[in-house]
N, C-alpha and C positions, 0 to 999 in steps of 0.2 A: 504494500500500500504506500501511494508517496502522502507525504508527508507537505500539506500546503505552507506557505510563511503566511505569519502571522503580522500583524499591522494594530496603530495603533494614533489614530491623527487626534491633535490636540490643537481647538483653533478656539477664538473667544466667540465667533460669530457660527451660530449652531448652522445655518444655513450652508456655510460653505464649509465648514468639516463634512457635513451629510455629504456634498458634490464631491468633495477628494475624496472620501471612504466610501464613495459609491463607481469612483474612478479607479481606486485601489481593487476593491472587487470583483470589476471587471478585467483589472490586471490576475487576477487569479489568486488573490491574496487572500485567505478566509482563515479565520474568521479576522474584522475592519473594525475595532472598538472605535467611538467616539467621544471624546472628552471635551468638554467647553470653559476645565479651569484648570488650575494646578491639584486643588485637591483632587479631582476625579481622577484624571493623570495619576498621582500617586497612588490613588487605591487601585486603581488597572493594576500597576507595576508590584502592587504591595502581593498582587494574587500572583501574577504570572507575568514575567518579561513578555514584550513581544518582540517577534522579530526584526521589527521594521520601528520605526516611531519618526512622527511626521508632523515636528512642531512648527505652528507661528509663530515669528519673532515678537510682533506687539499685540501684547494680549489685552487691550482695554483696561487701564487700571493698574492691571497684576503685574508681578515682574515679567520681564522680557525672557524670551527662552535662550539668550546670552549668560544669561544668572540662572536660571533653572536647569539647565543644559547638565553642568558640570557638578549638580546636584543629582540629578537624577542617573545621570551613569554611574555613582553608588549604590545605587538600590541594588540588591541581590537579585540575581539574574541577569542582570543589563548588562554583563561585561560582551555578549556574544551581538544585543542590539545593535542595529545601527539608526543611526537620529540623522534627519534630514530637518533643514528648516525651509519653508514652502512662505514665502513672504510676498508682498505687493510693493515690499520699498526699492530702492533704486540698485540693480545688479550689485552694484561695484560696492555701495554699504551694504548690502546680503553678503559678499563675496568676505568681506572682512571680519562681516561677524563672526560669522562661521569661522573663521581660523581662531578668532579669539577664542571663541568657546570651544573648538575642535570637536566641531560638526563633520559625519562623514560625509557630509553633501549639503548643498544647498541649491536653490532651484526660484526665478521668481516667478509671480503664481500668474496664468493668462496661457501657456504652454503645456497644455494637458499631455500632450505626445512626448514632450523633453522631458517633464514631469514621471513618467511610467516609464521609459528609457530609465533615469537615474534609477531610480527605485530598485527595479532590474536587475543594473549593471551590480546596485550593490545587496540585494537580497533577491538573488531568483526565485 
């Protein structure tokens, strides 16, 4: 039996987690939790890593997943995760963030195709 990866997007706006976890889906990835804060986030990871994790950088209020980021790849089981951040800001500040906080990828959001390409390349 194969074995699907698992997925796990964390976005502040419920709307468009539902559209990536339902784009992640169709990429083959089952089961696609969705989260819309940090604590939901943590209790996904508190039960089970998932394979993939596919945070927003500006979460409305909350911290940034720059400062959650390197938090949450502590949790127990996360060491095998890989963390994408899926953002609307400008390439080249995504592009940085993600080094600071050593994101395995980062991707900005409007490129559904580039978007599941990355994902992919780095959790088949």
């Amino acid at each position: 039996m194969v074995k699907l990866a698992s997925a796990l997007v964390v976005d502040d706006s419920a709307t468009q987690a539902k559209a990536t976890a339902a784009t992640l889906a169709r990429a083959g990835y089952d089961p696609v939790l969705v989260a819309t804060d940090w604590a939901e986030c943590r209790a996904f990871l508190a039960v089970k890593a998932p394979d993939l994790v596919v945070l927003d950088v500006r979460m409305g209020g909350q911290m940034g997943a720059d400062v959650m980021l390197p938090q949450l790849r502590r949790f127990p089981g996360c060491a095998e995760s890989r963390f994408v951040l899926y953002s609307a800001i400008k390439p080249a500040d995504l592009a940085a963030i993600a080094k600071r906080c050593n994101a395995d990828g980062c991707i900005a959001k409007g490129n559904e195709e580039a978007f599941v390409s990355l994902c992919v390349r780095l959790v088949p």
